[in-house]
Structure formats: structure tokens, C-alpha cells
N, C-alpha and C positions, 0 to 999 in steps of 0.2 A: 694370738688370735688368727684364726684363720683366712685368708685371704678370698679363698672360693665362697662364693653364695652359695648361700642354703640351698640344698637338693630338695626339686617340686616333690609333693608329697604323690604319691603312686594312687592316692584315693581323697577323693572329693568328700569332706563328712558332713552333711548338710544340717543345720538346726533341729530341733526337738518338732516332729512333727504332730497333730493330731486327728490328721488324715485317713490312718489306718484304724482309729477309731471310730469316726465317723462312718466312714466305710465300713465298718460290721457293725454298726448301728445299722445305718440303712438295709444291709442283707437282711439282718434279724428281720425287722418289717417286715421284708418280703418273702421269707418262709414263713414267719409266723402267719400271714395275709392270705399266701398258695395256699399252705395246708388246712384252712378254714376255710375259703373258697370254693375248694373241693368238696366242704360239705354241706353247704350251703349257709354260711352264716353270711348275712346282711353286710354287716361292716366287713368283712374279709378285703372286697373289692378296692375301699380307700385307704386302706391299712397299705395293701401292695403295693398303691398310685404311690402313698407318700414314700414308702422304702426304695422305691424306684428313682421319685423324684431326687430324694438325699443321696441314692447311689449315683445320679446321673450329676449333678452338682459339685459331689465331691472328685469325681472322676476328670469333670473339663477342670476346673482349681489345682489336684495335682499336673494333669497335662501340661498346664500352663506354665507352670512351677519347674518341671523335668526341662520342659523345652526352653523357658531363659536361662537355667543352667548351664544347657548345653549350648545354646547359641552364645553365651557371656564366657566362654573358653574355660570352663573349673572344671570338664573331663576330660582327664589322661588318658591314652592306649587301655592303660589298666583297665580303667573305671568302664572303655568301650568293648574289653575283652569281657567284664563280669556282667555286661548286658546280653550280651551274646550267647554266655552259657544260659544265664537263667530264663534268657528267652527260649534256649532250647530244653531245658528241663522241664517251662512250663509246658509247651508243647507235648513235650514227655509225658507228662502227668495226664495231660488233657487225653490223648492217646489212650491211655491205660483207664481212663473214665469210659471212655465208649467202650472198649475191650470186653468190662464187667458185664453190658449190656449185651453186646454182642455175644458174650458167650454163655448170659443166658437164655438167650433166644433160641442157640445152637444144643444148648443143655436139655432145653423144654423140647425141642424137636426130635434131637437125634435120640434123647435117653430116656428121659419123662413119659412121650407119648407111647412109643412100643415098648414100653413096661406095662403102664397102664392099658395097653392093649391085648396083652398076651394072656395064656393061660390062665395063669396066677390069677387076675383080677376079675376074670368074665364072672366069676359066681357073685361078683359083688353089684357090676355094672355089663349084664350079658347085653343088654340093646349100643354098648358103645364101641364106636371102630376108631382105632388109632389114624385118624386122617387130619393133614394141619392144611388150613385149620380146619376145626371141626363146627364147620357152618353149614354144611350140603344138606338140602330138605330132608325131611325127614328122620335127621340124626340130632341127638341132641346135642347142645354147645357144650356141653362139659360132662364130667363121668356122673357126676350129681345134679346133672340137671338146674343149675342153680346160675347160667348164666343165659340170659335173652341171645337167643338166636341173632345171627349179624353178618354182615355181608363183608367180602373184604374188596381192596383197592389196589387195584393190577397197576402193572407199569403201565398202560396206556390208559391215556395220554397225558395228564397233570405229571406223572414224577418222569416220565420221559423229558419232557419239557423243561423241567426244573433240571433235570442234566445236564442238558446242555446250554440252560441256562449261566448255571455253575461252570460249567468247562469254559465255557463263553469267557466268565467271567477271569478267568484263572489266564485267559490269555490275554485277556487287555489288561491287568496290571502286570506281566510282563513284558507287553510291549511298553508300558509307562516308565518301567525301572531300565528298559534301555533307551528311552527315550532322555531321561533323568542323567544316565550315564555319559550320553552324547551331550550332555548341557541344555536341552531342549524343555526349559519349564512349562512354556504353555503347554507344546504336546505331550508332556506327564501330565499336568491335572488334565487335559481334554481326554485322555484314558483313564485317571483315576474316577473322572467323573461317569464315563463308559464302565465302569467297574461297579463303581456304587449304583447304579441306575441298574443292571442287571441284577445284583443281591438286591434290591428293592423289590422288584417283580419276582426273584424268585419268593420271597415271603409276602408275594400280594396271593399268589399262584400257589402255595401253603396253603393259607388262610381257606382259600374257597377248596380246597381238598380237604380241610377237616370240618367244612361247613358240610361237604355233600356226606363226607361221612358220616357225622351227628344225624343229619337230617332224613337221609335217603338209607342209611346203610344200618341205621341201627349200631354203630363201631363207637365203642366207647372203650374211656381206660376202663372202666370195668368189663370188659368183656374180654373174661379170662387171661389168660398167660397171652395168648395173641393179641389183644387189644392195651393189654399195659405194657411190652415190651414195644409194639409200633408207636404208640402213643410217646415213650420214655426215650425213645431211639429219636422219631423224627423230632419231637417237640423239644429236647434239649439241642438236637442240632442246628432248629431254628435257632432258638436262643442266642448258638456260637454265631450262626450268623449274623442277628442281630450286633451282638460285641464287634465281630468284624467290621461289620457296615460306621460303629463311632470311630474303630480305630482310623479306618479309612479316612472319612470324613475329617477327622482330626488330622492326619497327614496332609491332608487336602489341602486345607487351612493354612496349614504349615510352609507348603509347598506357596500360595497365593501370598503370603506374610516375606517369601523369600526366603528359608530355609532349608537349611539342605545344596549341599554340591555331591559333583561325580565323586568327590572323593568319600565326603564325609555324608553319610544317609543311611547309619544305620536303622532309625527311628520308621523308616520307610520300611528300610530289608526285614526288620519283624515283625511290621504288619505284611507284608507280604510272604512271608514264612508260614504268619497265623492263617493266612487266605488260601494257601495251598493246602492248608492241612485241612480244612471243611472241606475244601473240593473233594481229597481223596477219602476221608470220612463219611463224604455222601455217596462216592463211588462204589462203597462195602455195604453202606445201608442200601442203596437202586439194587444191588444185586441178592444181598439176602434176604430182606423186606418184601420187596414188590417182585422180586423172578423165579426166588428158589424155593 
């Protein structure tokens, strides 16, 4: 018999979970909810609240769950090395979601409209000019005439705003994670709080930018290729910020609970990863969106 103890196992395997079910329960609600929403069905609205609700439930229950793992010592190196990638593959992934969007924004501009402009098409649609977008009086909104004329929404002043809101934001959870570094907790959360409180206002500061839209500008997702690429760009990037704003928030907590030292935080470094990646994902939408 051996005299050495057992070698730690290199992976933490946790009990039979039914979390991840839950959690696409709750999704299901809430695309099944959105895509009825959008067309005006009644119940659509409470259908979303509750899928949101079970999303938002299940999410604090595993946090909670991940975090006394980790605080109770049952992750190895390993186990902090395979958070690390799949934190960076989601990112990965997440990337490649805006990408499809962005390029077909790029698609409809640079390919779509000066085809349907040129030669070829004028005997079908002679009164249309290849101009993005195509809102200028007198022109109609699309080659068939089949979309409400509609204003669109410059970088000034709302998405200027909200940029440097964001940037704003990008700098005080870095100064928080060197704050964190230096052993300084209060002055981490008084940044992460500085943090959260900016993505707050950036999606107060949203909100009334798609009210004056609706209201004033006639800009809807139905209003053509322009209106449902703006609409599917900014409004999913809320969303990530949204997600940001619980990760944070749950950090927060974490951080207020006493968790987390300079050495060991990575739980912190991948919401802080996730938070840089919106900044720069709104940095490409401010530019091709609202300038170009």
C-alpha cells in the first residue's frame, strides 16, 4: 500500500445540476414573449416579465452556488485555468454575434444599396437614389415604397454622451481592479459602484434616445434595412449591458461579503473582461451607426 496520499483531483465535479434547465426554460419565455410582443399580442408582455423573472432567479441561485465553491477551496489551478478560456471563448462568440450584424449593415450599404441603384434597376424603381439612408424629403424610403418615411439619429448629442459614458465606465473598473490589487476593498467597490452607476445612466440615456426615435422621428425596427440593423445593433448591445450591469453588481456583493484577494479574483477579471468588451463593441457601433 501506498504510503503517499491521494493526488487532488485537477477538476472540481459538482453534483447533477438542474440549473441549465431552468435557465432555457426561462429563455424560451422570453423569445417566445419578444417575438409576440412585436406583434402585438396582449399577453406577450407577461410571458417576457415571467421568463426574465426565472432567468434572473436562476442566475443569482447559480452565482451563489459558483461563489461558495470557490470561496470553500474545491478549485484547483486547472479548474481556474478552464474559466479563463471559456471566459474568453464566450467573449469569442459574443464578438462574432455583433460581427454578423455589423456586416450586415456594411453588406446593405456598401453592396445592396449601389446595386439597387444603378442601371440595372432604374426601369423597375427610376424615382429611387441609392442614398443611406434613404429618408431625404422627397425620396421615397425604400425601392417599393412600402416603408414610412423616418428620420434618422446623428451622434449628437445622446450617443456622444453615452460614449463617453461608457469609456467613463471602462476607466473606473480599472482603476477598481488596481485598486483590488493594492488590497484596497472599500476603494474597489467605491469604483465598482462608480462603474455600475455610469452603465445605469448609459441605458437611462438609451431609453430616451429610442423614445425620441419612436416618437419624433418616425424610426422603427420596421423601417427598412436602416431601422432594423440600428434597432438589432443598439438594442442587443443594451441588453449586453444590461448582463454587465448583474455581473457587476454581483461582484459587488462579492467584494462587500469579502471575497476575492490580489492574488485570487478571477471572478472579478471576467466581468471586467466582459465590460471592456461592450465598451469596445460600442466604440464600432458610435462609429458606423451614428458617423459613417
Amino acid at each position: 500500500m501506498s504510503a503517499h496520499p491521494p493526488a487532488r483531483s485537477a477538476y472540481f465535479v459538482p453534483p447533477p445540476s438542474s440549473y441549465p434547465v431552468q435557465i432555457a426554460g426561462g429563455m424560451l419565455l422570453v423569445m417566445l414573449g419578444a417575438s409576440q410582443w412585436v406583434n402585438g399580442a396582449r399577453w406577450a408582455p407577461w410571458v417576457t416579465a415571467a421568463g426574465l423573472a426565472v432567468w434572473l432567479w436562476v442566475l443569482f441561485h447559480w452565482f451563489r452556488q459558483a461563489a461558495h465553491e470557490s470561496e470553500s477551496g474545491l478549485y484547483s489551478e486547472q479548474v481556474g485555468g478552464s474559466y479563463r478560456w471559456g471566459m474568453a471563448w464566450f467573449i469569442f462568440s459574443e464578438l462574432m454575434f455583433f460581427a454578423a450584424f455589423f456586416g450586415a449593415l456594411l453588406y446593405a450599404r456598401m453592396i445592396s444599396l449601389p446595386s439597387l441603384g444603378s442601371l440595372d434597376h432604374q426601369l423597375l424603381w427610376p424615382d429611387f437614389k441609392p442614398l443611406w439612408p434613404s429618408e431625404a424629403p422627397g425620396l421615397t424610403a425604400s425601392p417599393a415604397g412600402v416603408v414610412e418615411p423616418f428620420g434618422i439619429i446623428g451622434p449628437w448629442p445622446l450617443p456622444t454622451l453615452n460614449t463617453a459614458l461608457l469609456l467613463s465606465s471602462g476607466l473606473t473598473i480599472t482603476v477598481a481592479h488596481h485598486r483590488l490589487l493594492g488590497g484596497e476593498r472599500t476603494g474597489t467597490i467605491r469604483w465598482m459602484l462608480a462603474t455600475i452607476t455610469l452603465g445605469l445612466v448609459f441605458l437611462c440615456v438609451q431609453a430616451i434616445e429610442y423614445h425620441h426615435a419612436y416618437t419624433d422621428l418616425n424610426l422603427k425596427l420596421t423601417s427598412g434595412i436602416f431601422g432594423s440593423t440600428f434597432f438589432m445593433l443598439t438594442g442587443f448591445h443594451g441588453f449586453h449591458v444590461l448582463v454587465g450591469l448583474l455581473m457587476l453588481a454581483s461582484i459587488t456583493l462579492r467584494l462587500k461579503a469579502g471575497h476575492f484577494t490580489s492574488e485570487r479574483h478571477f471572478g472579478f477579471q471576467g466581468v471586467a473582461w466582459y465590460w471592456h468588451f461592450v465598451d469596445v463593441v460600442w466604440l464600432g457601433l458610435y462609429l458606423l451607426v451614428y458617423w459613417l
